[in-house]
C-alpha positions as CSV (number, residue, x, y, z in Angstrom):
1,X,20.0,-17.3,5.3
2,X,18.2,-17.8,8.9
3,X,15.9,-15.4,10.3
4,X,17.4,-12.9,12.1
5,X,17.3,-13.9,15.9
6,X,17.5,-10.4,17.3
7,X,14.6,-8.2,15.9
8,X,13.6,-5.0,17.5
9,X,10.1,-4.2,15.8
10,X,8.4,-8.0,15.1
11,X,7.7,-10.9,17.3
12,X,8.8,-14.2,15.5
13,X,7.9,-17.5,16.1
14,X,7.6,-21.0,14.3
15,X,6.2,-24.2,15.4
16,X,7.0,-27.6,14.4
17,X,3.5,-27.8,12.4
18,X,5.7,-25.2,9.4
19,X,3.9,-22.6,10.4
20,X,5.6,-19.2,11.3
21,X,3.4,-16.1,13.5
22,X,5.4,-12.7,12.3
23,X,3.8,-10.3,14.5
24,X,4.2,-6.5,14.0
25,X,5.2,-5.4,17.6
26,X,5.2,-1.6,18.6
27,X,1.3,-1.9,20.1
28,X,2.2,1.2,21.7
29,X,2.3,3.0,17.8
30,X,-0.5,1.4,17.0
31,X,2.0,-1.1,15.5
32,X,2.9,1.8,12.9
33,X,5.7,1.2,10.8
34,X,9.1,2.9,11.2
35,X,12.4,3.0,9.5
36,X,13.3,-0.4,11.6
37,X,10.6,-2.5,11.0
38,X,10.9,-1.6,7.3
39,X,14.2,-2.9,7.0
40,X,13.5,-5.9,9.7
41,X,10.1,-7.0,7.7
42,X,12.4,-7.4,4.5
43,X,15.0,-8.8,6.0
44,X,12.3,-11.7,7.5
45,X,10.5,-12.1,4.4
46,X,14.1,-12.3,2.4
47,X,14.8,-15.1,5.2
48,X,11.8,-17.2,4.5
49,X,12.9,-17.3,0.6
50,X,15.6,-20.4,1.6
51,X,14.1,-21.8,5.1
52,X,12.5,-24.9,4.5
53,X,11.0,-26.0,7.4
54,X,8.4,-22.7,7.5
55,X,5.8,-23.0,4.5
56,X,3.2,-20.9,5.8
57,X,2.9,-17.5,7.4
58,X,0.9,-15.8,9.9
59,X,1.0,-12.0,10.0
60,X,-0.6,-9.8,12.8
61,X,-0.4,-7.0,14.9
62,X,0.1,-7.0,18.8
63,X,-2.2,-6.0,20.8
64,X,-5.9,-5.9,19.8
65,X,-6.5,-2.3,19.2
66,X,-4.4,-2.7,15.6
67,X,-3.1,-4.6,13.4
68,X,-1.2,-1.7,11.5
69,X,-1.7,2.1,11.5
70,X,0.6,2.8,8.7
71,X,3.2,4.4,8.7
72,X,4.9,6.5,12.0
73,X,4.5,9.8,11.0
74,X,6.4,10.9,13.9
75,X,9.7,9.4,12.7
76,X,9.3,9.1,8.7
77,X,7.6,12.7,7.8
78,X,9.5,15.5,7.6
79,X,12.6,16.8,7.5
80,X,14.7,17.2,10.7
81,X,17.5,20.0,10.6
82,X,19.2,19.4,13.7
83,X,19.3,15.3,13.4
84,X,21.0,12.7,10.9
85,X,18.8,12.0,8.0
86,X,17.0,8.8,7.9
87,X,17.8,6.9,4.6
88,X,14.3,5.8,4.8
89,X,12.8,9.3,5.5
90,X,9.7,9.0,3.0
91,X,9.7,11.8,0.3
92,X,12.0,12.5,-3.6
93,X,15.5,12.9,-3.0
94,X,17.5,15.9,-5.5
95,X,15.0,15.5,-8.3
96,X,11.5,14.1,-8.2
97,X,12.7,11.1,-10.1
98,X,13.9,9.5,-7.3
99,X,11.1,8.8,-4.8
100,X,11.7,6.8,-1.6
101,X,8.7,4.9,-0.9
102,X,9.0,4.1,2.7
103,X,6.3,0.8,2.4
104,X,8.6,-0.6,-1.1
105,X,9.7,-3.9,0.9
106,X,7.2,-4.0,3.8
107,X,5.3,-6.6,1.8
108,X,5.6,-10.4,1.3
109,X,5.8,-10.6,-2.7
110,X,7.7,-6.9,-2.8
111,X,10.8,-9.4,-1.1
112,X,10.1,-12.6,-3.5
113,X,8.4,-14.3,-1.0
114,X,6.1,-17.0,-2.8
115,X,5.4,-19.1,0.4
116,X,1.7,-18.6,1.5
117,X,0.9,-15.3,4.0
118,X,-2.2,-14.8,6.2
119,X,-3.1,-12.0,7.7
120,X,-4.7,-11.8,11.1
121,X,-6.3,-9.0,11.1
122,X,-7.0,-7.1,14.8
123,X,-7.9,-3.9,15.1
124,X,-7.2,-1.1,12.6
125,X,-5.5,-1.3,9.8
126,X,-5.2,1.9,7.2
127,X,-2.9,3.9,4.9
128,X,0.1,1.7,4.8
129,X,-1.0,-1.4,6.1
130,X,-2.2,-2.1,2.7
131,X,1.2,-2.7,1.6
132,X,1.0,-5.4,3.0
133,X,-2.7,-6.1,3.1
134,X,-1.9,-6.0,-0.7
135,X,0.5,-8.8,-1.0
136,X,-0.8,-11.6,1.2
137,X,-3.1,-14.7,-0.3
138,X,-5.8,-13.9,2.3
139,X,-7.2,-11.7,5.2
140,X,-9.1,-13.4,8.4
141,X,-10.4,-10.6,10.5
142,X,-11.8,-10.1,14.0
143,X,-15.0,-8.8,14.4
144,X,-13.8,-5.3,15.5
145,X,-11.6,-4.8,13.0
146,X,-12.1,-1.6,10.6
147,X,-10.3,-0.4,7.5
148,X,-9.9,3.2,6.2
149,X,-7.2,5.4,4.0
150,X,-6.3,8.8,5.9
151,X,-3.7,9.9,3.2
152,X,-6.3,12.9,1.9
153,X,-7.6,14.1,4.9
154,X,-4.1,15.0,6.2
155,X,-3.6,16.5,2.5
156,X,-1.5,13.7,0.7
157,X,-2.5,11.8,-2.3
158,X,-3.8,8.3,-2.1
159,X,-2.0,6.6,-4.5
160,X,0.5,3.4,-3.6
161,X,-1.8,2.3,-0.8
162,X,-5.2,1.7,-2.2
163,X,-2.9,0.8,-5.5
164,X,-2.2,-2.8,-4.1
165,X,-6.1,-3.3,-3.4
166,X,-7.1,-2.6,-7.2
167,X,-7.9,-6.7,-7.9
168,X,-8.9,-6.9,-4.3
169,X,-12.1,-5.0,-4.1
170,X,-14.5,-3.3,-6.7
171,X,-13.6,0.0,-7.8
172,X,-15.9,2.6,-6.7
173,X,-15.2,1.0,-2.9
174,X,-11.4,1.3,-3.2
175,X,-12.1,5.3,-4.2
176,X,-15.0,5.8,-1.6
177,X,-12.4,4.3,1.0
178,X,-9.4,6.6,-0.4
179,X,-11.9,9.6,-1.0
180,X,-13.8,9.5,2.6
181,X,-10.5,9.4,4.1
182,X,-10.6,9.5,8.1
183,X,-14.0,10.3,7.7
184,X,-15.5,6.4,7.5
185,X,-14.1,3.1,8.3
186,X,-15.1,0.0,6.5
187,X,-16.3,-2.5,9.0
188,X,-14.7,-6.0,8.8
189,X,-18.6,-7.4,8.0
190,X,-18.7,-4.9,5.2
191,X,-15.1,-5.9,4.2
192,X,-16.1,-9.9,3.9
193,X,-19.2,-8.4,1.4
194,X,-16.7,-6.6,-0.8
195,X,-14.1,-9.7,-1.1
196,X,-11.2,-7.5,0.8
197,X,-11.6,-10.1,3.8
198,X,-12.3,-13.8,3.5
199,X,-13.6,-14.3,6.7
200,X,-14.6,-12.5,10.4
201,X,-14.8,-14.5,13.2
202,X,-15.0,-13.7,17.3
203,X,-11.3,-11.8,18.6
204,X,-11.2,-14.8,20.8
205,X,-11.2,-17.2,17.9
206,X,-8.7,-14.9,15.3
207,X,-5.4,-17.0,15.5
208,X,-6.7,-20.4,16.2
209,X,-8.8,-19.7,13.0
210,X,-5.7,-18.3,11.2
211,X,-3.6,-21.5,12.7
212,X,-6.2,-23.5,11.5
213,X,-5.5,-22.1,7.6
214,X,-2.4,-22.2,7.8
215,X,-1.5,-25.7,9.2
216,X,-3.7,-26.8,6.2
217,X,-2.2,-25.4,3.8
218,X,1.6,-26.3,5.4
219,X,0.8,-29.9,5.4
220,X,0.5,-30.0,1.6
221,X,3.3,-30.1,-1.0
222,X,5.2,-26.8,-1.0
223,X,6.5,-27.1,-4.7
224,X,2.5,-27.3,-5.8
225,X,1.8,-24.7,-2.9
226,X,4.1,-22.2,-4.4
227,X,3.1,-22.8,-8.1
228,X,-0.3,-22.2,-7.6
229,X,1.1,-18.9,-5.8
230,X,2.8,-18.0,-8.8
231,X,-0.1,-18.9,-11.4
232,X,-3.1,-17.0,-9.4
233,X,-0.8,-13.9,-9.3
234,X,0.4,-13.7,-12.6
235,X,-3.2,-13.9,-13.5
236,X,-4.0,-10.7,-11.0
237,X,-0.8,-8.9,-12.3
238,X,-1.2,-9.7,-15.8
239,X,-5.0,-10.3,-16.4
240,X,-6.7,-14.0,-17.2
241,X,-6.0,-14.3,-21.0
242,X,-1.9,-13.3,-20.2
243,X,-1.9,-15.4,-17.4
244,X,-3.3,-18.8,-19.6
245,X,-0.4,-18.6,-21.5
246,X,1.9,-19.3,-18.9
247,X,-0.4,-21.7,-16.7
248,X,1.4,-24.9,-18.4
249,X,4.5,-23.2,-17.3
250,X,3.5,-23.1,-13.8
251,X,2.4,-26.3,-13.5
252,X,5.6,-28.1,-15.0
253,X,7.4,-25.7,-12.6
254,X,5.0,-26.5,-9.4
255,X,4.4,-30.2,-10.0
256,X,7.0,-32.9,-9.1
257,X,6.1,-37.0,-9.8
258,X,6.6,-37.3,-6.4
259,X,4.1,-35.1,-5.3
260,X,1.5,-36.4,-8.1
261,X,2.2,-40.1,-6.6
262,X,1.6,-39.2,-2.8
263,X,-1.3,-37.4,-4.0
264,X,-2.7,-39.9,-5.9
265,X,-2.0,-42.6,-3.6
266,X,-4.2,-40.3,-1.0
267,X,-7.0,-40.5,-3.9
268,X,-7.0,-44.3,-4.2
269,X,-6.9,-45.3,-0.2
270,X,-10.9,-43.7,0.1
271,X,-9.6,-41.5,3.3
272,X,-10.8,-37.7,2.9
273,X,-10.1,-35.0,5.0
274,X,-12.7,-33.7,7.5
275,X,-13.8,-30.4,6.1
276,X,-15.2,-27.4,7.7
277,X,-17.9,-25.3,5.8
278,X,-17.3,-21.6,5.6
């Protein structure tokens, strides 16, 4: 299954390095999410399951006033009389049983991606973009970036969105963010002290930094990549004593005698990698 060539909503690109740059592209929304970026986000992380030459991922925003603003309130909420439903309108269908959750396959690991995500973050991100936020392996931000929940100032509940942070954050932050709603923005600063991001650097220096991670992590063997994927979310899903059960499991799965021998040949030759301190 390639990527699809013609997309409406993202910017795609892939270098010869492995490393692919999805870019969430409606700067002029405040690269909010509508009903087409829904479906083209799942269609590119579906994509990525079977294309071998991509083993990491970039995600960002354009522009550098957001990276994602949630979702487009002017085209998903609400219902519209005189036009054709959207099957992606966001709300319960006949019975409250049956909820459509507009952000369901926005994410990397909603899709059954399991090749390593980084998100570039530029700008704002709230309310939905933590569908996302939720489901990469790490967050780089600029220095400008904020984060913040507006779901209960505009009287909704707060409930899938700061849902995928629980692991991500402590508690009491995840509800003061929810709770405050458009009220207070976390600063990217405060967000490195809390855990949510795992790094702030200079706008200027986002996407080489990002680049930088994920060209690393390209360059070594995917099946051991994409075990230890598996393994460290299991353990966040499932809690640590769970998890243990089925860490021999993972790393029968993730481990491959060529990999071990390449690696340990690296071992024996004396030549380490130059490493940057954090």
């Amino acid at each position: 299954m390639a990527v699809p060539a013609e997309l409406e909503t993202l910017h795609y690109t892939e270098g010869d390095d492995g490393v692919a740059v999805v870019t969430l592209n409606r700067p002029e929304r405040l690269n909010a999410f509508n009903a087409a970026m829904q479906r083209e986000l799942a269609a590119v992380w579906r994509a990525l399951r079977r294309h071998d030459p991509v083993r990491a991922v970039i995600l960002t925003g354009a522009g550098d006033r957001a990276f994602c603003s949630g979702i487009d309130r002017f085209e998903q909420m609400g219902d519209r009389p005189d036009e054709q439903p959207d099957p992606d309108l966001v709300g319960s269908g006949s019975t409250p049983f049956m909820f459509n959750d507009p952000g369901a396959q926005i994410g990397p690991k909603a899709c059954d991606l399991w090749k390593p995500v980084i998100a570039a973050v530029n700008g704002i991100a709230c309310g939905g973009a933590f569908y996302m936020l939720g489901e990469v392996e790490f967050i780089i931000a600029a220095e400008h970036a904020t984060f913040f929940d507006p779901h209960v100032t505009y009287g909704m509940t707060a409930a899938f969105e700061p849902m995928h942070l629980a692991g991500l954050m402590p508690f009491a932050e995840i509800m003061r963010l929810s709770l405050l709603g458009n009220h207070e923005r976390l600063s990217a600063r405060r967000a490195h002290e809390i855990g949510l991001v795992s790094e702030v650097v200079p706008a200027a220096e986002l996407m080489d930094r990002a680049r930088w991670a994920a060209g690393v992590i390209a360059a070594q063997p995917p099946l051991a990549v994409q075990g230890t994927l598996r393994a460290l979310w299991t353990a966040r899903e499932l809690g640590a004593r769970r998890a243990l059960s089925l860490a021999y499991a993972f790393v029968g799965l993730g481990t491959s005698p060529d990999s071990i021998a390449e690696g340990q040949a690296a071992f024996e030759s004396g030549r380490r990698p130059e490493w940057r301190l954090r």
